[in-house]
C-alpha atoms as an extended CHARMM CRD file, in Angstrom:
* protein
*
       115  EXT
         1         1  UNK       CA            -21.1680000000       20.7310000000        3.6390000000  PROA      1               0.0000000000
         2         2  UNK       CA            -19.0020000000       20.7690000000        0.4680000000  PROA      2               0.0000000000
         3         3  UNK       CA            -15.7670000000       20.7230000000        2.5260000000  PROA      3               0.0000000000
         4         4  UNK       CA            -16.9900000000       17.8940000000        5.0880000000  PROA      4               0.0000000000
         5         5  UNK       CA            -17.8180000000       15.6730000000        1.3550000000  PROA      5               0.0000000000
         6         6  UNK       CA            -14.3840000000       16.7160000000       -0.0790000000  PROA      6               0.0000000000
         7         7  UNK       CA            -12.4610000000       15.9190000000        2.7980000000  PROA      7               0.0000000000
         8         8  UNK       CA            -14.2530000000       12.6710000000        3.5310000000  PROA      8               0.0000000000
         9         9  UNK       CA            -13.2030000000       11.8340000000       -0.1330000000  PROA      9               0.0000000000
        10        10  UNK       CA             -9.4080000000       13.0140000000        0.1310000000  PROA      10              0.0000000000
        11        11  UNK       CA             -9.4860000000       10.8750000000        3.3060000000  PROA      11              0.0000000000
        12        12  UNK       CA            -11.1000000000        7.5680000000        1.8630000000  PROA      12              0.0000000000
        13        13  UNK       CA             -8.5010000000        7.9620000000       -0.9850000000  PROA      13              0.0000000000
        14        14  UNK       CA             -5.6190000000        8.2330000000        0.6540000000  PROA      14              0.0000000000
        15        15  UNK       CA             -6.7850000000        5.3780000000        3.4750000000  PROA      15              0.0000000000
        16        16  UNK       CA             -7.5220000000        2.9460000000        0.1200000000  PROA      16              0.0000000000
        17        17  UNK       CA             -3.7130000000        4.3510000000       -0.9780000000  PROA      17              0.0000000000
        18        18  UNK       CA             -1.7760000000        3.3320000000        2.2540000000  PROA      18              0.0000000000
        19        19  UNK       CA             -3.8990000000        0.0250000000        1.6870000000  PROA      19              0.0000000000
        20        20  UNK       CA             -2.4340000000       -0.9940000000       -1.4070000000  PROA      20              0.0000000000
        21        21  UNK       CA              1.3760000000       -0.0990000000        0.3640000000  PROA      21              0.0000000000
        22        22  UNK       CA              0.9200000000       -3.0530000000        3.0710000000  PROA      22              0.0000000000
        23        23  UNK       CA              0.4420000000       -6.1690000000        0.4180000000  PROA      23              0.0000000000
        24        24  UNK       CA              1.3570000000       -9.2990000000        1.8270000000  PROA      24              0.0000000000
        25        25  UNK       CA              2.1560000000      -10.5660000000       -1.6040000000  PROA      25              0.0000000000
        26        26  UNK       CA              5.4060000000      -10.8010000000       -3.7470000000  PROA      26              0.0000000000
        27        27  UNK       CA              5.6090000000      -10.9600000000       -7.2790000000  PROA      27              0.0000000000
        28        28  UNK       CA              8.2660000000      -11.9990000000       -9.9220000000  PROA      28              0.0000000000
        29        29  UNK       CA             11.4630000000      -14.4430000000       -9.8630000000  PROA      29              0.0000000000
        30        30  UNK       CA             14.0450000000      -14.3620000000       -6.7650000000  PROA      30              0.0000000000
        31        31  UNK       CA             16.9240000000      -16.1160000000       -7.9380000000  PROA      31              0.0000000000
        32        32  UNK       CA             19.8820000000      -18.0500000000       -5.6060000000  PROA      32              0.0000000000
        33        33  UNK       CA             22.8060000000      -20.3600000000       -5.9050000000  PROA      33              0.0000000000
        34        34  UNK       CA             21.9260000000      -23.6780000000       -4.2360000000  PROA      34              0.0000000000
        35        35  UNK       CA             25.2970000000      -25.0900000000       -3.4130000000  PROA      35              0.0000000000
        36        36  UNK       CA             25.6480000000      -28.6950000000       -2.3920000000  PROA      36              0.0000000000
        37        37  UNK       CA             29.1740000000      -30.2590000000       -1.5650000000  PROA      37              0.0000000000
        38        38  UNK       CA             31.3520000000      -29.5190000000       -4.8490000000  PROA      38              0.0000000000
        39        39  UNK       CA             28.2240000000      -28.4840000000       -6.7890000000  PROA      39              0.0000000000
        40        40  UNK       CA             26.1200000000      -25.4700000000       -7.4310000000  PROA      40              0.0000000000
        41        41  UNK       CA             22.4910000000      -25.3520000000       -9.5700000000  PROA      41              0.0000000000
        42        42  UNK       CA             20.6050000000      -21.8580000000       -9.9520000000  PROA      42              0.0000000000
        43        43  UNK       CA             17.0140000000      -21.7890000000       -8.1940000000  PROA      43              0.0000000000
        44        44  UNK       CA             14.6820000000      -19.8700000000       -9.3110000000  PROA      44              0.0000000000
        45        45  UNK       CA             11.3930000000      -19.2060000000       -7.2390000000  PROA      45              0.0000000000
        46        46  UNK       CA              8.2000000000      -17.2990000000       -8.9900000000  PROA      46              0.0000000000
        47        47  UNK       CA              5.6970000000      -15.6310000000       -7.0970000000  PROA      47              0.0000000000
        48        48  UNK       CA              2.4720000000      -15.2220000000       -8.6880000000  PROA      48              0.0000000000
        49        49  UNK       CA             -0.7270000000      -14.4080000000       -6.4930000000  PROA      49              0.0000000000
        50        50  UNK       CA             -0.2700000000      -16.6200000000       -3.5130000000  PROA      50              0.0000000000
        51        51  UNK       CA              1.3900000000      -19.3600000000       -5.7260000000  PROA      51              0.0000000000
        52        52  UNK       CA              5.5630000000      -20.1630000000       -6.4250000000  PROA      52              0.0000000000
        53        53  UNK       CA              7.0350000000      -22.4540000000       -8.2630000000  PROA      53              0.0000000000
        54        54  UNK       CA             10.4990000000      -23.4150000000       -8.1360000000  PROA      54              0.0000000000
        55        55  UNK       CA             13.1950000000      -23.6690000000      -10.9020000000  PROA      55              0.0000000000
        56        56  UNK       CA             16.0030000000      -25.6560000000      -11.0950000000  PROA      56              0.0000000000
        57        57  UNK       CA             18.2830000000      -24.8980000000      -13.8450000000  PROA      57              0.0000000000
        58        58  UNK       CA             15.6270000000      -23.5780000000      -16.1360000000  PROA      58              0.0000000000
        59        59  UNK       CA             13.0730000000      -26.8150000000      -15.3710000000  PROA      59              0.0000000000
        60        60  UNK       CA             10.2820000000      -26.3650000000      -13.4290000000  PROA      60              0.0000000000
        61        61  UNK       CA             10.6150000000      -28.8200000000      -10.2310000000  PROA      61              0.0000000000
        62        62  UNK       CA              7.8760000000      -28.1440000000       -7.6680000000  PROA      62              0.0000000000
        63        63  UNK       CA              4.7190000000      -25.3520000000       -7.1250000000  PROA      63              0.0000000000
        64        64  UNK       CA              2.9870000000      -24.0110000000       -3.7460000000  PROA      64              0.0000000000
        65        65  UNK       CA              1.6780000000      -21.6600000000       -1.8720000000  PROA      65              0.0000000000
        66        66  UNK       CA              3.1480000000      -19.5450000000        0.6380000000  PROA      66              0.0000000000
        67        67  UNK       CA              2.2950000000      -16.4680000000        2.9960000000  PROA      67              0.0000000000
        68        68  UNK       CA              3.9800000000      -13.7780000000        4.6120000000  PROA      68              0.0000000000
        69        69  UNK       CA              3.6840000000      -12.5990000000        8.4150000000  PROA      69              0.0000000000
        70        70  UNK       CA              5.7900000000      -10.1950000000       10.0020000000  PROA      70              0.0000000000
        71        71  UNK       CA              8.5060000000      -10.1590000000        7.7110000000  PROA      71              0.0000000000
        72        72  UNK       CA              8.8640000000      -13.9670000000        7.6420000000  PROA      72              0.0000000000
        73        73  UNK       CA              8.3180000000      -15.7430000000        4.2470000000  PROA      73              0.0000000000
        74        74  UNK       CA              6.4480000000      -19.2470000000        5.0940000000  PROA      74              0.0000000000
        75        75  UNK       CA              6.2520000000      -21.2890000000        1.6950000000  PROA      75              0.0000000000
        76        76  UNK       CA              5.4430000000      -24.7650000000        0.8320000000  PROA      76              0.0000000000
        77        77  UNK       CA              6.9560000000      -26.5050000000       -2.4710000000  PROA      77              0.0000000000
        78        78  UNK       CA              5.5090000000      -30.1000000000       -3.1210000000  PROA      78              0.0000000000
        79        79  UNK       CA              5.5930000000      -31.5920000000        0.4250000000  PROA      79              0.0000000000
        80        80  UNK       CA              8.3330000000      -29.5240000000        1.6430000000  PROA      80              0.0000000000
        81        81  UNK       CA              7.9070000000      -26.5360000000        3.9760000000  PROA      81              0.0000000000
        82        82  UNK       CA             10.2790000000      -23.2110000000        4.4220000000  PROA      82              0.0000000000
        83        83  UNK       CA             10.8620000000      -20.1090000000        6.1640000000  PROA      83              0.0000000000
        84        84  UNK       CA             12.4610000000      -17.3350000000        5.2330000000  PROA      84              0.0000000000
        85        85  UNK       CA             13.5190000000      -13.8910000000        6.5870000000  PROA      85              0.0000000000
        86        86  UNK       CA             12.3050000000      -11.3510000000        4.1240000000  PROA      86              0.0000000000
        87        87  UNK       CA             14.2060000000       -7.9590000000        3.4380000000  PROA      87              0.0000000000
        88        88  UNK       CA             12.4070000000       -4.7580000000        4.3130000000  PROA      88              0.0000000000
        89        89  UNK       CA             12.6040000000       -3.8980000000        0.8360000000  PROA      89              0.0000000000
        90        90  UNK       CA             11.1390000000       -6.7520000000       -0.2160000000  PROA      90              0.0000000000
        91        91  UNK       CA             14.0800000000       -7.5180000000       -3.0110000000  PROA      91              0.0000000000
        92        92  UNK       CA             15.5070000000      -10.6490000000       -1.2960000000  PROA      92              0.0000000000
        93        93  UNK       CA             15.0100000000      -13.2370000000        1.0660000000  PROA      93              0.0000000000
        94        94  UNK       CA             17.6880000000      -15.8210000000        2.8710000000  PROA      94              0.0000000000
        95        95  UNK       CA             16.0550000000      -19.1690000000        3.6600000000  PROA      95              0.0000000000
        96        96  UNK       CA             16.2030000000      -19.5990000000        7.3800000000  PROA      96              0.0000000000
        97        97  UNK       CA             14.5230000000      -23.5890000000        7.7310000000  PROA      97              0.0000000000
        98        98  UNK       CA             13.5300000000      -26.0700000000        5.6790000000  PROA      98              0.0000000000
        99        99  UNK       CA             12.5440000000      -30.1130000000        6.3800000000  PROA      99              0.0000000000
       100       100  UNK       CA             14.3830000000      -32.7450000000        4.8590000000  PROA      100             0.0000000000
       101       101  UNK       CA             17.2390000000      -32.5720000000        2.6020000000  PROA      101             0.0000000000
       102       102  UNK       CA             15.9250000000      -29.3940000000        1.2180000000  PROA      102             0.0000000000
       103       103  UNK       CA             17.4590000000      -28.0040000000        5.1960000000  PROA      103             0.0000000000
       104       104  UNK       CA             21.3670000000      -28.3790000000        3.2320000000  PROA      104             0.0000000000
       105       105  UNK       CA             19.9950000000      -25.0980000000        1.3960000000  PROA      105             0.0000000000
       106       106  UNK       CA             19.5700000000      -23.0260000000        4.8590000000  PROA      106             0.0000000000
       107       107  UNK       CA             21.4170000000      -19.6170000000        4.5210000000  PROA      107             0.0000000000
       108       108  UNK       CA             20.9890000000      -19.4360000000        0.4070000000  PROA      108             0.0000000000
       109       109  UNK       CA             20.1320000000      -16.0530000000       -0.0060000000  PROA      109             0.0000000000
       110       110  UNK       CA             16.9690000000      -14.9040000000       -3.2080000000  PROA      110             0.0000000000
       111       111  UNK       CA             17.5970000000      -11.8230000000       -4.5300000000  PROA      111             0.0000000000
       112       112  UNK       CA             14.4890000000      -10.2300000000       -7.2870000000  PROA      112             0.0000000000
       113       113  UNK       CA             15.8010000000      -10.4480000000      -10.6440000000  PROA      113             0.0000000000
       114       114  UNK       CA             14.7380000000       -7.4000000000      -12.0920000000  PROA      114             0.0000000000
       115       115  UNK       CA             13.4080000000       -6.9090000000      -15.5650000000  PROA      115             0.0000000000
């Protein structure tokens, strides 16, 4: 009986484990050059929770929401929504689409700024 109880509680540990591995959630700042004809500007994108918020240059510009699903980022800032393909790792992202004139920015690649 003791075995079948320890074993039960090994496996309900390491199932809660392998859990916590799969998180469909990103945290800290990914940071990319935004280049725009002759002109570049640093974004900066934190991810909080299931919140961002964009930075432009230090100044904070827009906030959202955003998910993940099957290694695509899908994020919305202000009225604007993107998609990115995230890294396996997790450490970067390269936008893929985006509406509007925020679309000039396709192919700008995040990278996690680590701290």
């Amino acid at each position: 009986m003791k075995k079948k109880l320890l074993l039960g509680t090994l496996t309900l540990f390491g199932l809660l484990t392998l859990a916590g591995c799969g998180s469909n959630k990103l945290s800290g700042d990914y940071t990319g050059k935004v280049k725009f004809l002759f002109m570049e500007s640093k974004s900066t994108l934190t991810f909080k929770g299931n919140t961002v918020t964009e930075k432009q240059d230090g100044d904070t510009k827009n906030k959202g929401t955003y998910k993940i699903e099957d290694n695509q980022l899908h994020f919305n800032l202000g009225d604007t929504n993107m998609t990115a393909d995230l890294s396996k790792d997790r450490k970067s992202f390269t936008l893929k689409s985006a509406e509007g004139l925020v679309g000039l920015a396709n192919g700008t690649k995040y990278t996690k700024e680590e701290k």
